[in-house]
Structures are given as C-alpha cells and as structure tokens.
C-alpha positions as CSV (number, residue, x, y, z in Angstrom):
1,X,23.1,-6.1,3.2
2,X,19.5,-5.8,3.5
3,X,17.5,-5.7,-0.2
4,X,15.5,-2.0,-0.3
5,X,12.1,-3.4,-2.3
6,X,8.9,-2.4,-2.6
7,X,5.6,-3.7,-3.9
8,X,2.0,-2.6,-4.7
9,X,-1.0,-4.0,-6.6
10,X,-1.6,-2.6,-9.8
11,X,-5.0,-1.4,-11.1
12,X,-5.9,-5.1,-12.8
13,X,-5.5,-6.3,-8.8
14,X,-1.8,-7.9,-9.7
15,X,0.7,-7.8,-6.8
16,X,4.3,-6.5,-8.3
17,X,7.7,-5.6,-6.9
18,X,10.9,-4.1,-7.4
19,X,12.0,-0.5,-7.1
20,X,9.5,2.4,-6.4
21,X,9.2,5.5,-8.4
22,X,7.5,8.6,-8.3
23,X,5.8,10.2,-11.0
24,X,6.9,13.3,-12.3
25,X,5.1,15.7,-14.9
26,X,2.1,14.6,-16.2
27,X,2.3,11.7,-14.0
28,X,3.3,13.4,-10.9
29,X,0.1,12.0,-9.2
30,X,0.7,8.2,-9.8
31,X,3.5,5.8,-7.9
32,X,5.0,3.3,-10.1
33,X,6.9,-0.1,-9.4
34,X,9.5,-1.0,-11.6
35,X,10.5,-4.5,-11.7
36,X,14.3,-5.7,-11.1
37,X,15.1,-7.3,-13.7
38,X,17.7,-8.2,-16.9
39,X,14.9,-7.8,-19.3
40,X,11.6,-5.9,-19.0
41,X,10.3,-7.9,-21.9
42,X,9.0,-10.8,-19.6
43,X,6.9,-8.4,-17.9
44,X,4.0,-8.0,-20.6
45,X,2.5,-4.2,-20.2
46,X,5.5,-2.7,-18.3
47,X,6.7,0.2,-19.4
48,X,10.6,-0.1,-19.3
49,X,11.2,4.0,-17.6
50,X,7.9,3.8,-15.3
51,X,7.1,0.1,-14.7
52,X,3.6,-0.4,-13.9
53,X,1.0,2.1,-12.4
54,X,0.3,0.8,-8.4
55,X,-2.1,2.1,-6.6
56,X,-0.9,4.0,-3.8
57,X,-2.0,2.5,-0.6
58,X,-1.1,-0.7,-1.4
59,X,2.5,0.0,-1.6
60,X,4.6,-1.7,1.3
61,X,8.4,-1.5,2.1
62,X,10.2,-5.1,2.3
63,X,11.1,-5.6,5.8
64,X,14.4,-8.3,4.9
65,X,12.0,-10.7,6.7
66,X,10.4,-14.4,5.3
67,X,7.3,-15.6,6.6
68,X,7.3,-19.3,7.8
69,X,6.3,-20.1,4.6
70,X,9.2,-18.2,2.9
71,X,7.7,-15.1,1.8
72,X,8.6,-12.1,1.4
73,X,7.1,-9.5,4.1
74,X,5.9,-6.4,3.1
75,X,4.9,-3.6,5.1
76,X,0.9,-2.6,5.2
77,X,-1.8,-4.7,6.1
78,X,-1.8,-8.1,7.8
79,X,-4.0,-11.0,8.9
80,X,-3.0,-12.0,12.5
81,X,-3.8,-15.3,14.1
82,X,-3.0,-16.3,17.5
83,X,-3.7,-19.9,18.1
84,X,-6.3,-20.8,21.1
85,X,-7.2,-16.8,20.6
86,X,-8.6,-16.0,17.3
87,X,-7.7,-13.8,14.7
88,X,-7.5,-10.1,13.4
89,X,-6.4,-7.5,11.0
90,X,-3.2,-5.8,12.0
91,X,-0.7,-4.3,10.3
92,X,3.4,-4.6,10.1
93,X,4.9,-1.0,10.4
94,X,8.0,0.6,11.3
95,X,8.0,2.0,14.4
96,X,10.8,2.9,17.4
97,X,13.2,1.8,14.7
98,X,11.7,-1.9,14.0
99,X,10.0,-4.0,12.2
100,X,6.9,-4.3,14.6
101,X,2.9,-6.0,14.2
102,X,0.8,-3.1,15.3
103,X,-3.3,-3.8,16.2
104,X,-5.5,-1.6,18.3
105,X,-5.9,-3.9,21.0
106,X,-2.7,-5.2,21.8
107,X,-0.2,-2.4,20.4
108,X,3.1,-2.7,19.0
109,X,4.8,-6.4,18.9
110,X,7.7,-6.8,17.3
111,X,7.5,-8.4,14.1
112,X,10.9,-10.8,14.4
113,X,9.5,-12.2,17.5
114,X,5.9,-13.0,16.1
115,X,8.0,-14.9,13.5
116,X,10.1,-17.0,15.8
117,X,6.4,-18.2,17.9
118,X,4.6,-21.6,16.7
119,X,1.2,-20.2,17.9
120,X,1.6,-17.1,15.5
121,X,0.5,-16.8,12.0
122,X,0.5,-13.7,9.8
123,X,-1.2,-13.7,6.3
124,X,-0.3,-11.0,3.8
125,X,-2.2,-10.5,0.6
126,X,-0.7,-12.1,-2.9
C-alpha cells in the first residue's frame, strides 16, 4: 500500500513530514504538517492538533519512490543532472497519472525511469 506523506519547510528553514492539514478559523490561511508519530514530545515546538506552520509552496506529495541514495522523493522542485550533458532545475510532478520529471526543455520524463538510469541524478532539497 503506498504511504500518503507530505512535507514542507517550516518558517526557521527546517524540512518536516507527516500528514498535511489545513488551517481552519483563525488559521484558515496557513498549511500545517503534522508529524507521524507515538509522541509529539520529541518534536520540540510542535503543537500536538496543528503540527508545525509550513510555508505553502514548499509542500510536496511523497511519490512512494527512494532516490539512489534512499530518500524519500517528494514532489516540487528538483536538481537534474544528466551525465556528459549538464544540469538543471526541473521539477517531479504528477502528470497523465505518474510520477513524471518535468523541465522546459525536454518535457515530461517519467520519474521511475530517471531512477532506474546510471547517468541520471536528481537532488531534492533537505
């Protein structure tokens, strides 16, 4: 079964994950993550109904697939490096019902195959 997580960076620049949540009321303009775990208490400033205050575009959708060096890959945006070819920024997005790399120069590629080429790396902010 494929693991529904999200992640953002919070407003000290901290990367965090675990389920997303809307805002409601007073807070009905902010996105929260709220970790997955036993006990909130080992996340210091997490507040155990919200979790912690992400800033919006940052916030990515797990796609159930590990980098090569056994990451977790978020949607948003990427570095892309093609051996012998250089590199640029791309982004991984869900498009035509997949997983796919998209850039401006070179479209859609799907992401599961960039994964399974030597020549390929991706780089993903942590």
């Amino acid at each position: 079964m494929d693991e529904i997580l999200f992640r953002g960076k919070r407003l000290n620049g901290e990367w965090v994950d675990g389920d997303l949540i809307h805002g409601v009321r007073s807070k009905k303009d902010k996105i929260f993550i709220l970790p997955i775990a036993d006990n909130l208490a080992n996340f210091p400033g997490c507040d155990p109904l919200d979790g912690f205050n992400v800033i919006p575009e940052s916030v990515g959708q797990f796609t159930n697939l590990l980098n090569k060096d056994e990451s977790k890959l978020f949607s948003g945006k990427i570095r892309l490096d093609i051996a012998g070819i250089g590199g640029g920024d791309a982004e991984i997005v869900m498009w035509a019902g997949k997983w796919q790399i998209y850039d401006e120069s070179q479209g859609y590629y799907p992401l599961y195959e960039a994964l399974l080429r030597n020549d390929i790396t991706i780089t993903q902010e942590q």
